[in-house]
C-alpha positions in Angstrom: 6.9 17.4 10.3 7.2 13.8 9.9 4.5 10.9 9.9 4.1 7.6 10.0 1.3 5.8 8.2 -0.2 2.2 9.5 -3.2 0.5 8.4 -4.8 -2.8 8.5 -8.1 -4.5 7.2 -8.2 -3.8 3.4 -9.4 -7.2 2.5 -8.0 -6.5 -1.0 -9.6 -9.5 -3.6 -10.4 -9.8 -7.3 -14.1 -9.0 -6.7 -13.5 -5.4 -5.6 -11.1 -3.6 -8.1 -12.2 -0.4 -6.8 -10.8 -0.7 -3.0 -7.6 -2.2 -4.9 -7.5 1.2 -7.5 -8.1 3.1 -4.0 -5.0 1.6 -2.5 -2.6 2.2 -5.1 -3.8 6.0 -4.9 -3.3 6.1 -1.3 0.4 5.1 -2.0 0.7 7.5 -4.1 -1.3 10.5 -2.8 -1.8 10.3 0.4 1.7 7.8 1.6 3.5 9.8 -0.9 5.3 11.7 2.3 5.1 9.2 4.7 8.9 8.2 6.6 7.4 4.6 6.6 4.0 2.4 6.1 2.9 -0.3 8.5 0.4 -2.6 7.1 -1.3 -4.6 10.3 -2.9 -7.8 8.7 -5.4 -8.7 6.2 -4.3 -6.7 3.2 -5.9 -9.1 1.4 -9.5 -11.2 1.9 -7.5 -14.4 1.6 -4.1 -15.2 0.7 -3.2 -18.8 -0.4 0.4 -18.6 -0.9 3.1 -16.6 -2.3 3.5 -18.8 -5.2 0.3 -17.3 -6.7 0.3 -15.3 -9.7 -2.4 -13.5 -11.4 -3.5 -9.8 -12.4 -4.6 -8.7 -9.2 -1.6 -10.4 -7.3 0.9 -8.5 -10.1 -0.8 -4.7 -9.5 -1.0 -5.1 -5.7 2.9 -6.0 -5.5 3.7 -3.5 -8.1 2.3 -0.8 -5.8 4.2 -2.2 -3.1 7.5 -2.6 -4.8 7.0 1.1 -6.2 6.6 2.4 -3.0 10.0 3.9 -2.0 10.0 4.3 1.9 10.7 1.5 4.2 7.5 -0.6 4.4 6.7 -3.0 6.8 3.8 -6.2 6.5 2.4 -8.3 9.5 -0.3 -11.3 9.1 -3.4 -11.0 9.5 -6.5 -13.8 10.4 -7.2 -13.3 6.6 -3.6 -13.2 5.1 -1.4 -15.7 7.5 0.0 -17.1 4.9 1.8 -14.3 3.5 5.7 -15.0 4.0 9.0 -13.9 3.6 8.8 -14.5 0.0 5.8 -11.9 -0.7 8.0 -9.3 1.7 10.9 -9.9 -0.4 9.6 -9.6 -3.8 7.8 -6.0 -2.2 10.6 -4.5 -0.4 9.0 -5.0 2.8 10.1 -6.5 5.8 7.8 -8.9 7.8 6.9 -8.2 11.1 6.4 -11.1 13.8 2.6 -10.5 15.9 3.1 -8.7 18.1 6.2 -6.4 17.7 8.1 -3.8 19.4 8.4 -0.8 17.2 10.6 2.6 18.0 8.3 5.0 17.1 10.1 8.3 17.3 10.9 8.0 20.5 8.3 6.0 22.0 8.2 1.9 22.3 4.7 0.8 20.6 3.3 -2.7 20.4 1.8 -3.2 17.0 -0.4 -5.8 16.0 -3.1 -7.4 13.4 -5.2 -7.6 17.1 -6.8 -10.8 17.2 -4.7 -12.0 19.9 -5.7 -9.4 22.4 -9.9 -10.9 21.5 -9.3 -13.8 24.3 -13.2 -14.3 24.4 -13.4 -15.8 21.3 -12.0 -19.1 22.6 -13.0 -21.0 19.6 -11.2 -18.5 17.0 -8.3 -18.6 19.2 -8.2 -22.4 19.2 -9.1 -22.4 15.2 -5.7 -19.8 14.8 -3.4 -21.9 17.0 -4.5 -24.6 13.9 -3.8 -22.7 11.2 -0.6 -21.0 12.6 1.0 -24.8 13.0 3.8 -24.8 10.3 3.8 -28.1 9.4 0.0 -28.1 8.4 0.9 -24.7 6.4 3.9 -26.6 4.4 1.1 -29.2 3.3 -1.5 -27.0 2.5 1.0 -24.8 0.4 2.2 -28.5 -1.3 -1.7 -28.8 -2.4 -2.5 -27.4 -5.9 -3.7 -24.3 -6.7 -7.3 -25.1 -7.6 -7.6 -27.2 -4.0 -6.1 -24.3 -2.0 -8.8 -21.9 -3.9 -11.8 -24.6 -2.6 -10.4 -24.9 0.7 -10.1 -21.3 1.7 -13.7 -20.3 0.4 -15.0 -23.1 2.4 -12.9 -21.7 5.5 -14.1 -17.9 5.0 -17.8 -19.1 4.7 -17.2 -21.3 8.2 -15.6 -17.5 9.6 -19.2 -15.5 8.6 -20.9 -17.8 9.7 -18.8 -18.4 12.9 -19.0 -14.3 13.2 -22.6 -14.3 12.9 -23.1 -16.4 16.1 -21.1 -13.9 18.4 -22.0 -10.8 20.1 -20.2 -7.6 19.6 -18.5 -7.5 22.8 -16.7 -11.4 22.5 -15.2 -10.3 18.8 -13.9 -7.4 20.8 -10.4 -7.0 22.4 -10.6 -7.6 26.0 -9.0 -5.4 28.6 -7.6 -7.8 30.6 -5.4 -9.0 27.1 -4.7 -5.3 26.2 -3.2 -4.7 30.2 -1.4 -8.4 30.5 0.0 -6.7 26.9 1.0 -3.8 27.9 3.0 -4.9 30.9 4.9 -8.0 29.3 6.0 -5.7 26.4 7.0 -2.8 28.3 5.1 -0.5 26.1 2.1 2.6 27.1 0.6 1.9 23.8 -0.6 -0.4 21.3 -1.7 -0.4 17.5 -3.8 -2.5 16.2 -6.5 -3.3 14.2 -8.9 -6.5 13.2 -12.0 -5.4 15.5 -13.3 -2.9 12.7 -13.9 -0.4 15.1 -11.6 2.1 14.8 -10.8 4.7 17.7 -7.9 6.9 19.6 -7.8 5.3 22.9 -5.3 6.2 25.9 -4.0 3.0 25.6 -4.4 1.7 22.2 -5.1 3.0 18.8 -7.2 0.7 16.5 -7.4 1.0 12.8 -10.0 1.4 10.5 -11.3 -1.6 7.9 -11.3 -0.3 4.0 -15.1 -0.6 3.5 -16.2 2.1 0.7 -13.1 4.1 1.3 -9.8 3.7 3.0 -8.5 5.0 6.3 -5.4 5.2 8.0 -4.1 6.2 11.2 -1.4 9.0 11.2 1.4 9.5 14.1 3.5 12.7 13.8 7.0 13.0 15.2 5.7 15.2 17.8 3.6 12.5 19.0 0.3 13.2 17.7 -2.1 10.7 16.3 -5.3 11.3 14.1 -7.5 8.8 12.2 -7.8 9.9 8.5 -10.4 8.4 5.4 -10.6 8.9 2.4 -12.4 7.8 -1.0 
């Protein structure tokens, strides 16, 4: 039977060479039959550009470019940089938030997700920022060295931004995932960002990467299951 893999949230980064080790097994092993991969946002903790080159950047686009089904990448709140470049030099073809997918048979909305957290009123304003493309252009004109500085300073405002909220405002919000659901024409969304992955009538969320991966698995005959592994 076939499958279709997506995931989101692996917050890939220097500092953990053990989640990235786990994700180029999980290309192998467990995406190794997959008819296609859908990564949702935030493959990495922070992305500065696609002009950066080091060790970690070369083994994570290795994996990617090694991978031989059709693979497809979307921004996340962590990785909104990444760009067509990246996709291109991976094989992969980069997905607009949200998007239409036909999903054998069956239209699906995917998304990274933190659109549909409407609550968060001061993220949302902080993204609609960061998303303008003449301020990206700038940023990625900066050097290297200043973009590093800058986007440590801007993950440590996030925590402690995240630390001020309550559960349910970090949360998607029904009346986003309905309004959604009728614009797009769809019964069913994928998404991930919340962290709190689930199989819900309406929506499927994905699980983060933390201490071992996890991916959510749809089946040609329509069935969906969370999986995890180490």
């Amino acid at each position: 039977m076939s499958v279709t893999l997506f995931i989101s949230d692996l917050h890939l980064s220097p500092e953990n060479p053990a989640m990235t080790d786990c994700f180029v097994r999980f290309l192998k092993r467990e995406a190794a039959n997959a008819d296609g991969l859908y990564i949702l946002g935030d493959l990495f903790e922070a992305w500065i550009g696609d002009d950066v080159q080091d060790d970690f950047t070369h083994t994570v686009t290795n994996a990617l470019k090694s991978w031989p089904k059709p693979l497809y990448l979307m921004q996340g709140n962590r990785d909104f940089l990444m760009g067509e470049k990246f996709a291109q030099k991976v094989n992969a073809t980069l997905l607009s938030d949200p998007t239409v997918i036909d999903l054998y048979g069956n239209s699906t909305l995917v998304s990274h997700g933190d659109l549909l957290c409407t609550d968060d009123v001061s993220y949302l304003r902080f993204r609609k920022i960061v998303h303008i493309k003449l301020l990206q252009k700038l940023f990625l004109y900066l050097p290297l060295s200043l973009r590093l500085k800058i986007a440590a300073k801007l993950r440590s405002k996030s925590s402690s931004h995240v630390k001020t909220l309550s559960p349910e405002i970090m949360d998607v919000t029904p009346r986003a995932v309905a309004e959604w659901l009728a614009q797009y024409g769809v019964s069913s969304i994928i998404h991930g960002h919340t962290h709190r992955p689930g199989i819900h009538f309406e929506r499927k969320v994905l699980p983060a990467w933390h201490g071992r991966g996890g991916a959510l698995v749809v089946n040609s005959a329509g069935s969906s299951e969370l999986v995890y592994f180490d």
